[in-house]
N, C-alpha and C positions, 0 to 999 in steps of 0.2 A: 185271758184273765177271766176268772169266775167271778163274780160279784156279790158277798154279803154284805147288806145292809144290815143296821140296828139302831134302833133308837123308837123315839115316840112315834106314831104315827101322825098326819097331820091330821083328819077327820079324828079326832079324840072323843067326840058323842058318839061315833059308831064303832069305833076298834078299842077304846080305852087310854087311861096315861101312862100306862107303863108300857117301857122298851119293846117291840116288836122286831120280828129277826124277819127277811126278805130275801129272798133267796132268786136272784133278777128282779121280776117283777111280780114275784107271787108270795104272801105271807105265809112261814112257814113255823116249824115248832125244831129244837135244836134235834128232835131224834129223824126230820129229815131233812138233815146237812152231808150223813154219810151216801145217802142214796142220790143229793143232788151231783157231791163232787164227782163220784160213780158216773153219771148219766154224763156229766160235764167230757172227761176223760174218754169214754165212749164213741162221742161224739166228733172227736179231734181224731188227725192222723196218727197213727202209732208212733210216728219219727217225731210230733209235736209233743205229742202227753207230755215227756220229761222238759216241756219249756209249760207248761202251766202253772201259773201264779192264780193263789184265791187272797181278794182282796176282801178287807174287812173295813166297811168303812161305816164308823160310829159317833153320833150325836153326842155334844157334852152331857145331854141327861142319861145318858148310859152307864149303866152300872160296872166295873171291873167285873162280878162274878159273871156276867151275859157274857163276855169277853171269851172270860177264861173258859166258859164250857166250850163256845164255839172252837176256843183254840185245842180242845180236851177233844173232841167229836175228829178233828183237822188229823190230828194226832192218828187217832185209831186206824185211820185209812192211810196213812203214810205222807199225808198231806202238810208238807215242812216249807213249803213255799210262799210266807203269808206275806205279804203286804198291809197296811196300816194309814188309816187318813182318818182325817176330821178336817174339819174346817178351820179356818184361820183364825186365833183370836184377836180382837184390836189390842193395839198397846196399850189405852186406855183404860182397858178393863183393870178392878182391881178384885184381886181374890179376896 
């Protein structure tokens, strides 16, 4: 599993309040997603590549449109294996 993160960062005086995209552990910009999942793929046995999952896992202050380019970018490279997570909301919350 490859790991995309998204969301705010938590140091917000030093990175800012809107969504940032993390690509493991390094913050990154959506035009390199094709060259991480690339490097990702690379990296694995030839006989694993076709079990590769990219996982996107996105904060509630994430916007759909960050979403959708990551899944636009996933696209271009052939990368149709996404997985999906957030965090749990309490039942208590009300929208």
């Amino acid at each position: 599993v490859s790991y995309i993160y998204v969301g705010v960062p938590v140091r917000t005086a030093m990175f800012g309040t809107e969504s940032r995209i993390q690509l493991n552990d390094s913050f990154a910009t959506i035009d390199d997603i094709q060259d991480f999942v690339v490097s990702e793929r690379q990296a694995r046995e030839e006989a694993d590549r076709r079990f590769l999952f990219t996982s996107i896992k996105a904060d509630e202050q994430t916007r759909m449109g960050v979403v959708t380019d990551i899944k636009q970018e996933l696209r271009k490279i052939g990368a149709f294996k996404i997985n999906y997570s957030s965090r749990k909301v309490s039942k208590h919350r009300k929208f």
